[in-house]
C-alpha positions as CSV (number, residue, x, y, z in Angstrom):
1,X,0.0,0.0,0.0
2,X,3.0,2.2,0.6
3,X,4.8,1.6,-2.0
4,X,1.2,2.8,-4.0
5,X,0.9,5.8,-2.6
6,X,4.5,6.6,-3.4
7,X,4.3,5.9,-6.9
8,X,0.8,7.9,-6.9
9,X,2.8,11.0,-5.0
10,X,5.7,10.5,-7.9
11,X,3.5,10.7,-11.0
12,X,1.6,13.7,-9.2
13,X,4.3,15.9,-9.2
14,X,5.6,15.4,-12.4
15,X,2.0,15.4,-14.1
16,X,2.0,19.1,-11.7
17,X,5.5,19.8,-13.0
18,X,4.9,19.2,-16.8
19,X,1.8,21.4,-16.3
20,X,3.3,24.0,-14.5
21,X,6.2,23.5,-17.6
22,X,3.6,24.0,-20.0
23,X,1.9,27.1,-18.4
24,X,5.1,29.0,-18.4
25,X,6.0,28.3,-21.7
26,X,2.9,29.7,-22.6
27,X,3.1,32.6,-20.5
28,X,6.5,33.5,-21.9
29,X,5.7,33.4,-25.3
30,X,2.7,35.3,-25.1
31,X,4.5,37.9,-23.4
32,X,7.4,38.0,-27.0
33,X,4.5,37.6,-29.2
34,X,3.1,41.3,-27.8
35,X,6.7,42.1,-27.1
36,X,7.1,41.7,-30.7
37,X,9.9,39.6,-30.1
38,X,9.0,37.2,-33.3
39,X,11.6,34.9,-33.7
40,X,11.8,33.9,-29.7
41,X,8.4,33.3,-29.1
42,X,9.0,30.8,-32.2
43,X,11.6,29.1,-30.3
44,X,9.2,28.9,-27.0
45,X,6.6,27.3,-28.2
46,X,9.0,25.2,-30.8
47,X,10.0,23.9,-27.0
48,X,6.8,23.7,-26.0
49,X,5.7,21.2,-28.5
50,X,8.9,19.0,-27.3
51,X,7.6,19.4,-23.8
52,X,3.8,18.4,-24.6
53,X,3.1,16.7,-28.0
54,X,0.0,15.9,-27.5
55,X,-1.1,19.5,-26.3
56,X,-2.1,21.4,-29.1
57,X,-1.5,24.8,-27.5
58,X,2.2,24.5,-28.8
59,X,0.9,24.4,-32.7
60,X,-1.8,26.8,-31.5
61,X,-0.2,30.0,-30.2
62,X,3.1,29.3,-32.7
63,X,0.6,30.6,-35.1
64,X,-0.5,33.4,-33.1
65,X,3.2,34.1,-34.0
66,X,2.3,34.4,-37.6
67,X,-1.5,36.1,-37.0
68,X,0.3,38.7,-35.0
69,X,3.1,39.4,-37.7
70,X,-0.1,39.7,-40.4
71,X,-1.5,42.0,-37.8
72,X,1.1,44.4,-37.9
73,X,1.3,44.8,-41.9
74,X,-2.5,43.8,-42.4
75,X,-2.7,44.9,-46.0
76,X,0.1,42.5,-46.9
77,X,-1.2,38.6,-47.4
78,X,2.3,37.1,-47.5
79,X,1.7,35.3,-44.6
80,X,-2.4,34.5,-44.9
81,X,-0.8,30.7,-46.6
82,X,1.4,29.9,-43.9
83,X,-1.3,31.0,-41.2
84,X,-4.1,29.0,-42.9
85,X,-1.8,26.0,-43.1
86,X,-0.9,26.1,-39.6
87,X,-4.2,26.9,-38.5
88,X,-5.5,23.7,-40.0
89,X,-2.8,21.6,-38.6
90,X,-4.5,22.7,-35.2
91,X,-7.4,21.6,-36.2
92,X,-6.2,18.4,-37.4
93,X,-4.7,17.6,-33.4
94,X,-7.6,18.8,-31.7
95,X,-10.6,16.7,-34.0
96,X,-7.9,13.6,-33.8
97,X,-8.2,14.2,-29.7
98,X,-11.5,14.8,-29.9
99,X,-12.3,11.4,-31.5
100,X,-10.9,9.6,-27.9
101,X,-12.6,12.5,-25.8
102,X,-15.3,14.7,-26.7
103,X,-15.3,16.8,-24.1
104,X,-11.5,17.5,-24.1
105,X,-11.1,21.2,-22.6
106,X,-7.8,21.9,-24.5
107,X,-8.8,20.6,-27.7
108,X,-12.3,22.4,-27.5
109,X,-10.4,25.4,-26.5
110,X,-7.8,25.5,-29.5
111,X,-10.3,24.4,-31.9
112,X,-12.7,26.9,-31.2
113,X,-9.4,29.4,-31.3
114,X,-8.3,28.5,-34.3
115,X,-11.5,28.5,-36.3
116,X,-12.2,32.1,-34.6
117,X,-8.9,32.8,-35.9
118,X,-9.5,31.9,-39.3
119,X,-12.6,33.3,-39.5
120,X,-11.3,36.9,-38.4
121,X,-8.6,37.1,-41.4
122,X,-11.2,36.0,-43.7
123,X,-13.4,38.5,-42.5
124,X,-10.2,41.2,-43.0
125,X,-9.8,40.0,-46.7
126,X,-13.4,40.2,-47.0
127,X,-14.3,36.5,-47.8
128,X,-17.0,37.0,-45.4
129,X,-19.2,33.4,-46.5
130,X,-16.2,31.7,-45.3
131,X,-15.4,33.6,-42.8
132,X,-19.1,32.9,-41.5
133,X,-19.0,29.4,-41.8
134,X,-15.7,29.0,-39.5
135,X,-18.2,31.3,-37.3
136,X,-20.7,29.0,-37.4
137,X,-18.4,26.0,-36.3
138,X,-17.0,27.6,-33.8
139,X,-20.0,29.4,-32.1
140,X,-21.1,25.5,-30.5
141,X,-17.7,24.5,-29.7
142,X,-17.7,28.0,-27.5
143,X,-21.0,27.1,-26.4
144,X,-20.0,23.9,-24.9
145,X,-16.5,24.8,-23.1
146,X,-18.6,27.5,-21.4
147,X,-21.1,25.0,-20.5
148,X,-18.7,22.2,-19.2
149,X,-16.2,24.6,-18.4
150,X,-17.7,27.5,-16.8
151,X,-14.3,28.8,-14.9
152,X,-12.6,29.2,-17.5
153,X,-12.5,32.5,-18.2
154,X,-10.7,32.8,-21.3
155,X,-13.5,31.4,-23.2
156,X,-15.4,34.3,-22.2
157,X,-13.7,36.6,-25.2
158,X,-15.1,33.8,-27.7
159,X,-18.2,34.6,-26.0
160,X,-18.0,38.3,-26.2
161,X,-16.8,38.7,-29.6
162,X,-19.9,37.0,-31.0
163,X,-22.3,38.3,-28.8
164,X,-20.6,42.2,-29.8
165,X,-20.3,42.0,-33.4
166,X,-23.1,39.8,-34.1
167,X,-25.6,42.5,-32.4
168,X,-23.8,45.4,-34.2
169,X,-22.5,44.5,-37.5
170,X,-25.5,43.5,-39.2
171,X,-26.5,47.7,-38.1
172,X,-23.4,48.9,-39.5
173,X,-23.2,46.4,-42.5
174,X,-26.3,45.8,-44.5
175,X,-24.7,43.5,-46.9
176,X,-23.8,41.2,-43.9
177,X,-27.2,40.6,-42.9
178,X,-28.1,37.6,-45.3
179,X,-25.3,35.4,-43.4
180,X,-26.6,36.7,-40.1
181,X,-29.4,33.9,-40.4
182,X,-27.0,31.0,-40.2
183,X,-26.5,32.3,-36.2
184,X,-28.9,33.4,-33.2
185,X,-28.7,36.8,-32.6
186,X,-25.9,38.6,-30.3
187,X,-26.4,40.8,-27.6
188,X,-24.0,44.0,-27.6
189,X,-24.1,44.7,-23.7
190,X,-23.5,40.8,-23.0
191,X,-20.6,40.7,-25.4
192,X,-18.7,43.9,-23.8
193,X,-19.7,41.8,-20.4
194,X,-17.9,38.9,-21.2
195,X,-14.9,41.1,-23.3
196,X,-14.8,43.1,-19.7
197,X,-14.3,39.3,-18.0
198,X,-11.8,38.2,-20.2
199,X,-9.9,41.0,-20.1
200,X,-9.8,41.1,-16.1
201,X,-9.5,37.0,-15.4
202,X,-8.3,35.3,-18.2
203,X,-5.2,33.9,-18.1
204,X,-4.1,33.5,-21.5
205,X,-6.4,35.7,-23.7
206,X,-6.4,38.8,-21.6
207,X,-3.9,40.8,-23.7
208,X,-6.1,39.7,-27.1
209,X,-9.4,40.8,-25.1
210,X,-7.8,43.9,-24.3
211,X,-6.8,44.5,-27.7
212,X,-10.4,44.4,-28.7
213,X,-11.3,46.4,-26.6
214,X,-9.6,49.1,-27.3
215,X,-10.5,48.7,-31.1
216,X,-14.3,48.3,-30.3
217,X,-14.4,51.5,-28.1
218,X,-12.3,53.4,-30.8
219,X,-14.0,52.2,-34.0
220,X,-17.7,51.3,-32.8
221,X,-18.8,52.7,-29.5
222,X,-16.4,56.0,-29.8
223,X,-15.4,56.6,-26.2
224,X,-11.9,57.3,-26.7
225,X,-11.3,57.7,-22.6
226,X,-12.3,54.0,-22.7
227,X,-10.2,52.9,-25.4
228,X,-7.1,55.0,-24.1
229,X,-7.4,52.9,-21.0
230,X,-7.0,49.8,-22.5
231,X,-4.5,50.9,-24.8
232,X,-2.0,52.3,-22.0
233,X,-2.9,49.2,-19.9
234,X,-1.2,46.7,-22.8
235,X,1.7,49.7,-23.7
236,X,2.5,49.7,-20.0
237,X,3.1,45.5,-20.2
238,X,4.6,46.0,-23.9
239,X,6.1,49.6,-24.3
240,X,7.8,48.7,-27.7
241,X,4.4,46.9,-29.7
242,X,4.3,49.3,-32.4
243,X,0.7,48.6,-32.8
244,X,-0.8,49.9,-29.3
245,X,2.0,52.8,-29.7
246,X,0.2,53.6,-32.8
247,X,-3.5,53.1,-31.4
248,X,-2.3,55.9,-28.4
249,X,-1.0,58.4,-30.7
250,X,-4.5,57.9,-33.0
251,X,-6.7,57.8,-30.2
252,X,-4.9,61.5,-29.6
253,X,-5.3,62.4,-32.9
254,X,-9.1,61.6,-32.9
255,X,-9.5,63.6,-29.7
256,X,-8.2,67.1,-31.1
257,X,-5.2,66.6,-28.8
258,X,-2.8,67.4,-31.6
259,X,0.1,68.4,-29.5
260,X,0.2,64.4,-27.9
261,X,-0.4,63.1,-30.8
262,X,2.2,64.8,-32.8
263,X,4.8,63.4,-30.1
264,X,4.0,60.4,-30.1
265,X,3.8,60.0,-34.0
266,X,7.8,61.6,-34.1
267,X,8.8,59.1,-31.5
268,X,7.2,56.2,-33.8
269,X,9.3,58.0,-37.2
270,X,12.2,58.1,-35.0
271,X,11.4,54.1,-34.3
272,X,10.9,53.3,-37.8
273,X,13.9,55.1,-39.2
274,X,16.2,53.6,-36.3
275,X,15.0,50.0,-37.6
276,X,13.0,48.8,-34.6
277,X,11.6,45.4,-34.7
278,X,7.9,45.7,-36.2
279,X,8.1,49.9,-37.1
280,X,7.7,49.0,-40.8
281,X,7.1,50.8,-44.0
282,X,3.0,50.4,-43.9
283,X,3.8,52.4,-40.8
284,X,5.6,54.8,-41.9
285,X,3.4,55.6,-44.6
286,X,0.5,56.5,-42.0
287,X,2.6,58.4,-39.2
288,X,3.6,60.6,-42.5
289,X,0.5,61.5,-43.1
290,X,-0.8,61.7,-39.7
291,X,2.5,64.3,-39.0
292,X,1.2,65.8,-42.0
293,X,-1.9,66.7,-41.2
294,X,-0.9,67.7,-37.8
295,X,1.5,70.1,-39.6
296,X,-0.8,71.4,-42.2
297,X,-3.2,72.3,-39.3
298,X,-0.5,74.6,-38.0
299,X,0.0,76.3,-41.6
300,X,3.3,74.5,-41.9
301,X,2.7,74.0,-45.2
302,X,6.1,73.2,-47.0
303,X,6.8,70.7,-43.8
304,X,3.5,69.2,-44.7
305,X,4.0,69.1,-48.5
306,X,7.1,67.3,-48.1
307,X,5.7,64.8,-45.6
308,X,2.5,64.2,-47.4
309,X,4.5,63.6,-50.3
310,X,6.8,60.9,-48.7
311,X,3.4,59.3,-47.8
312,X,2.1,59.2,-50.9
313,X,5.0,57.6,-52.5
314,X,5.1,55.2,-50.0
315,X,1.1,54.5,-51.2
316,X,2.1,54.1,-54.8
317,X,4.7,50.9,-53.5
318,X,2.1,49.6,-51.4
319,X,-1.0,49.6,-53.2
320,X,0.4,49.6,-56.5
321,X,-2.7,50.4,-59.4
322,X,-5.2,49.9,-56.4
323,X,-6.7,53.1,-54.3
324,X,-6.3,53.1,-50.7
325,X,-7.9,55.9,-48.4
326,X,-4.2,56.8,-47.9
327,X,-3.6,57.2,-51.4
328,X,-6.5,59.2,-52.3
329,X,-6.3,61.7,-49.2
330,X,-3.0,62.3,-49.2
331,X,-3.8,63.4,-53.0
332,X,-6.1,65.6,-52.3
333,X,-4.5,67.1,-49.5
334,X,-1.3,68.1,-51.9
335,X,-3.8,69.9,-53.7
336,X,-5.0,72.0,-50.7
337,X,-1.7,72.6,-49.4
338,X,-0.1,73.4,-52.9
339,X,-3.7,76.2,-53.8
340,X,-2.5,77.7,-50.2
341,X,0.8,78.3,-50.8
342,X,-0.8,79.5,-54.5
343,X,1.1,77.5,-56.9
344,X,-1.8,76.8,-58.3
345,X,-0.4,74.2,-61.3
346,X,0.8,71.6,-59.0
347,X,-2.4,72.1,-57.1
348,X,-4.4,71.2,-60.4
349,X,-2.1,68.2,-61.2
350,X,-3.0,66.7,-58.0
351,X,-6.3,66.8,-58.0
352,X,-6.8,65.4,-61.7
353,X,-5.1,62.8,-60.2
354,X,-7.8,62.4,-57.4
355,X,-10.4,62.7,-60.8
356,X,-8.5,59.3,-61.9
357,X,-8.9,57.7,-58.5
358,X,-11.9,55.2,-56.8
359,X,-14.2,58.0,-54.9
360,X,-13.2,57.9,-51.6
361,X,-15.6,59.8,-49.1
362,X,-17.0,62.2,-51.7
363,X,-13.0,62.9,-52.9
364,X,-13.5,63.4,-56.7
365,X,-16.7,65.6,-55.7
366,X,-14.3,67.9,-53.6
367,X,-11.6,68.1,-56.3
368,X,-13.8,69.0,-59.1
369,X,-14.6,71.4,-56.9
370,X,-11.5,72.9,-56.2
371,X,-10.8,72.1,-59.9
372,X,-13.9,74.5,-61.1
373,X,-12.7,77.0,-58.3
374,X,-9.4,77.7,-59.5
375,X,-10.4,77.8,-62.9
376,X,-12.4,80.2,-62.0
377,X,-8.5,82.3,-60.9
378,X,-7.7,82.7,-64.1
């Protein structure tokens, strides 16, 4: 009997200390992942799939790796292959765990990830049927971990991210609503609820949660003193994430406070032009223009001229014959900054440009505009 109870006490405390292995792992390389510290948080969780195999957290957040490298240059796909493949390599673990345990918590949990994961790039490069079918395979995997699970409070930013966006995008997105009928209907205050959960008590997705929402209360509910509390919460853990640096100076901009916004845009150029890990050129091309308008606001118009321009250049190499909202503002801007300073050609030139360009926010209205109004100079 002794001799059982010893060999019980043994594989207890190395069960404990694999998990306790595992958990730290984890930890370690969610901190490099927001740290921006790529190429670590590879080799963490390249360890932690030596350390647990059969865990598929190791596949799982090695490709939060790659989701958070797409995050930082979102316009560029060259990593939407290697995210889908890994993606589906999760998925493959977790159904093959599945199949011996149905109500496995980590391979609910990591399958219900993934699929949200999936789902929210599609979503990004607008393949929104597919995007809503991952949705609708994940919302009853969600469903059940909160169900059989219910301390588990990381599920509760599944939760919330449907409840939220299924209440408000069919409002702000009329072409969504067809697909809205594959899923019961959300419930905005519930979803901020269970956000507001996550983002206090969860143990791995409360960075994420945060993340969120800071974008929801900058893009959808516009309280700005919200969202600048989440966003100095995760720049006070992760000082050098280019992304929540950017989200601070925006969330400045947005609020009139020019002054703070214009510092901490020059502290992101510096950043960029020093070569820090994750400042890249998409990056630069919006703290240009952002400095730019800043400075054309002050009537420091030749600074302004010269920094829109940078910015628009940098437009051409990024979006190539397509028309971002970069591209076309930053167009029509030259040609209010060059009809102040009254040389009035360049003006014209730049906004027959905006004439060849997708509308953007009424922008070939307001150029033949100014177009008809300094014909009218002559």
């Amino acid at each position: 009997m002794k001799k059982l109870l010893f060999s019980i006490l043994i594989i207890s405390s190395v069960y404990a200390q694999k998990n306790s292995s595992v958990d730290s792992l984890i930890q370690v390389g969610i901190n490099q992942i927001y740290s921006v510290k790529f190429e670590e948080a590879y080799s963490t969780f390249d360890t932690l799939r030596e350390v647990a195999p059969h865990n598929p957290a190791g596949k799982f957040f090695d490709a939060m790796v790659t989701w958070w490298q797409i995050l930082l240059d979102l316009k560029n796909p060259r990593f939407d292959g290697l995210f889908y493949k890994k993606l589906e390599s999760v998925i493959e673990q977790c159904d093959s765990i599945l199949e011996k345990d149905k109500n496995n918590y980590n391979a609910l949990f990591y399958k219900g990830g993934a699929l949200g994961f999936r789902g929210r790039l599609l979503s990004v490069r607008e393949d929104w049927v597919d995007a809503a079918l991952d949705g609708k395979d994940a919302l009853p995997i969600v469903g059940k971990i909160a169900e059989l699970y219910p301390d588990k409070y990381d599920i509760q930013l599944g939760l919330g991210i449907y409840n939220y966006y299924a209440a408000i995008i069919p409002e702000k997105f009329a072409f969504v609503k067809p697909l809205m009928y594959l899923f019961p209907p959300g419930n905005r205050e519930l979803g901020l609820t269970q956000l507001k959960v996550a983002a206090e008590k969860g143990r791995y997705a409360k960075y994420e949660t945060r993340y969120f929402l800071m974008m929801i209360y900058f893009d959808f509910e516009k309280d700005y003193s919200i969202s600048m509390k989440y966003c100095k919460s995760l720049l006070n853990d992760f000082p050098q994430n280019p992304r929540f640096e950017n989200f601070l100076a925006r969330i400045y901009f947005r609020t009139a406070q020019f002054a703070k916004a214009d510092s901490v845009f020059k502290v992101i150029y510096s950043k960029i032009n020093s070569g820090q890990r994750g400042y890249n050129y998409s990056l630069k091309r919006s703290t240009l223009y952002y400095l730019a308008d800043i400075n054309a606001r002050h009537r420091k118009n030749d600074k302004a001229i010269e920094q829109f321009t940078e910015s628009l250049k940098i437009s051409e190499d990024i979006d190539g014959e397509k028309d971002s909202g970069f591209k076309v503002n930053t167009a029509l801007y030259l040609g209010m900054l060059y009809t102040r300073v009254k040389n009035y050609e360049k003006a014209k030139s730049y906004y027959k440009r905006v004439l060849k360009m997708t509308d953007y926010l009424g922008s070939i209205k307001k150029a033949e505009k100014s177009l008809s109004a300094l014909e009218k100079l002559k």
